[in-house]
C-alpha positions in Angstrom: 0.0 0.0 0.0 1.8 3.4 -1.2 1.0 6.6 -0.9 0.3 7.1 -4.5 -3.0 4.6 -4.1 -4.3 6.5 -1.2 -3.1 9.9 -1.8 -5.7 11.0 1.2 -3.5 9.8 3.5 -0.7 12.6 2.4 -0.7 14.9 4.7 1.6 17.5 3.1 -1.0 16.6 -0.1 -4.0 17.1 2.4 -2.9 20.4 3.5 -1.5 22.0 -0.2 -5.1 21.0 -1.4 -7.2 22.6 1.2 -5.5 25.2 2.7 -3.0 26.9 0.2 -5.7 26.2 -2.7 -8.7 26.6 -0.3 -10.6 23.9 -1.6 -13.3 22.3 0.2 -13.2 18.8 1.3 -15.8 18.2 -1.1 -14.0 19.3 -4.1 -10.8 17.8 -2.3 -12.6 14.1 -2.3 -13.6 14.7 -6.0 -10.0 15.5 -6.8 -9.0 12.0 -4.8 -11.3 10.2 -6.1 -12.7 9.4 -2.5 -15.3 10.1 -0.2 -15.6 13.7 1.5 -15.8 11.5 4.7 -12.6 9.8 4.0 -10.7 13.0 3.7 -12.2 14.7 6.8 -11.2 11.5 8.4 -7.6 12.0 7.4 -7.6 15.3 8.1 -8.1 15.1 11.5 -5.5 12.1 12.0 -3.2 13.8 10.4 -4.2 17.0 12.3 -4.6 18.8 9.8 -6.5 22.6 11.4 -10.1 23.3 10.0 -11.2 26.5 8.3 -14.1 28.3 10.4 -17.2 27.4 8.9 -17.8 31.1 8.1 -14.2 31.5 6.4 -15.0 28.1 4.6 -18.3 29.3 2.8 -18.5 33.0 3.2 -21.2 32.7 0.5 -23.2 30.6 2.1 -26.8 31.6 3.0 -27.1 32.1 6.5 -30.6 33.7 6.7 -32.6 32.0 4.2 -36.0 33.3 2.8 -38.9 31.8 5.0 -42.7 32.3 5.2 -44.1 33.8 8.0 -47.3 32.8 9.4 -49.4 35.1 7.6 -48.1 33.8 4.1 -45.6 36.1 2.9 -42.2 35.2 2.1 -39.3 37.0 4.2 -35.6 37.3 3.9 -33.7 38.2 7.4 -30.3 38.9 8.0 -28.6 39.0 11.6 -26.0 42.2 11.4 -23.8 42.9 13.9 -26.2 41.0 16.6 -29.1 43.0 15.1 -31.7 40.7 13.3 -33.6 42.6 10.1 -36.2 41.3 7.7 -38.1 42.5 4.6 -41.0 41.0 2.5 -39.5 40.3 -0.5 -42.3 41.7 -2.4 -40.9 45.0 -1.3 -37.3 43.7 -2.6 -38.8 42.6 -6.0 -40.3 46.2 -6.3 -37.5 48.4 -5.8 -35.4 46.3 -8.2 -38.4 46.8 -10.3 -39.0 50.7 -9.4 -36.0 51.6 -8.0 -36.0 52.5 -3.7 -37.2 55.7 -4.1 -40.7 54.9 -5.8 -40.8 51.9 -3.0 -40.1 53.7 0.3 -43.2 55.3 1.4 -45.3 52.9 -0.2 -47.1 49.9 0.5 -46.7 47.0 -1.7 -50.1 45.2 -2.9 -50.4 41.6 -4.5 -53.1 42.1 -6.8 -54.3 38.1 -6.4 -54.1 37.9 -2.7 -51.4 35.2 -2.9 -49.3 36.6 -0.5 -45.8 34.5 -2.1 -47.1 35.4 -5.5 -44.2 37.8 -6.2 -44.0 38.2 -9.6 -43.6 42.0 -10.7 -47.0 41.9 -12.8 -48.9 40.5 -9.8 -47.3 43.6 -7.0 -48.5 47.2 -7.6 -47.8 50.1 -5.5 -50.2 51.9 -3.3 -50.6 54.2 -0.7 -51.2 53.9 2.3 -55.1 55.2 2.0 -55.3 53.1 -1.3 -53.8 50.2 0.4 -56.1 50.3 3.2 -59.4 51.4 1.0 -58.3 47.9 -1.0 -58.7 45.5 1.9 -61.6 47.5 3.2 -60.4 48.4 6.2 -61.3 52.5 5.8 -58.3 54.0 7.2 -57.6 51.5 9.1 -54.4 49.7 7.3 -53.8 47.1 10.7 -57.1 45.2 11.0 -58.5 43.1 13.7 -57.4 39.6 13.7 -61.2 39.0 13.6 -61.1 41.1 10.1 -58.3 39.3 8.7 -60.1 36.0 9.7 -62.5 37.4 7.4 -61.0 39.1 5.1 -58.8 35.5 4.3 -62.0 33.3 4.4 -63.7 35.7 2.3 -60.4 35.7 -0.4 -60.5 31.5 0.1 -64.1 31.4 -0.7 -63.2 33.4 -3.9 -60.6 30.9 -4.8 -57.5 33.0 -4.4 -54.9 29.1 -4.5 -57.1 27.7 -7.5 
């Protein structure tokens, strides 16, 4: 058994691979032709230091896109200890309109499908307009008791055929 037929097992190999060309242990066990398990295996017999997961895959999402409860979909991020989110029907509208056209407006889904995104399905609108849209008067922050309704009444229309 030589070196040459398990090349994993070289640790000055090991340690060119991942840390002077930065590759990951995935793309290190492709180069091997070897599991990414076998590698991480040798690399920590042959003690071989691990990259920080963050220096590892600095472009890895950390904060993905979610729905929230009430059906839209969300992106968050975590600054500096500070936790941020924002619908991203508001994202798709400023890349649409630009954040100037976006910022004191409310963004409307035209079908009630609240992670319906699409550009042709958001519109903006005031706040009045907004408001006067759901029927809540002036009133933009309903009830829970309205939205109940307001959701059963959209359902009954068919709003996910």
């Amino acid at each position: 058994m030589t070196d040459s037929e398990y090349p994993w097992r070289d640790e000055s190999l090991l340690y060119e691979l991942y840390w002077e060309q930065e590759l990951s242990t995935v793309k290190i066990a492709d180069v091997l032709r070897c599991t990414q398990q076998t590698v991480s295996k040798w690399m920590q017999k042959l003690d071989i230091p691990r990259r920080d997961a963050r220096e590892a895959a600095p472009n890895r999402r950390r904060h993905p896109a979610v729905f929230t409860d009430r059906g839209y979909v969300i992106c968050a991020t975590n600054y500096r200890g500070t936790t941020d989110s924002v619908g991203i029907h508001r994202l798709v509208m400023v890349a649409e309109r630009g954040f100037d056209a976006v910022a004191d407006k409310h963004v409307h889904h035209k079908n009630g499908v609240r992670w319906d995104n699409r550009p042709e399905n958001l519109e903006l609108l005031s706040h009045s307009e907004h408001a006067e849209r759901h029927g809540f008067g002036s009133e933009i922050k309903p009830t829970d008791h309205d939205w109940d309704v307001s959701d059963r009444e959209r359902d009954e229309q068919g709003r996910f055929k």
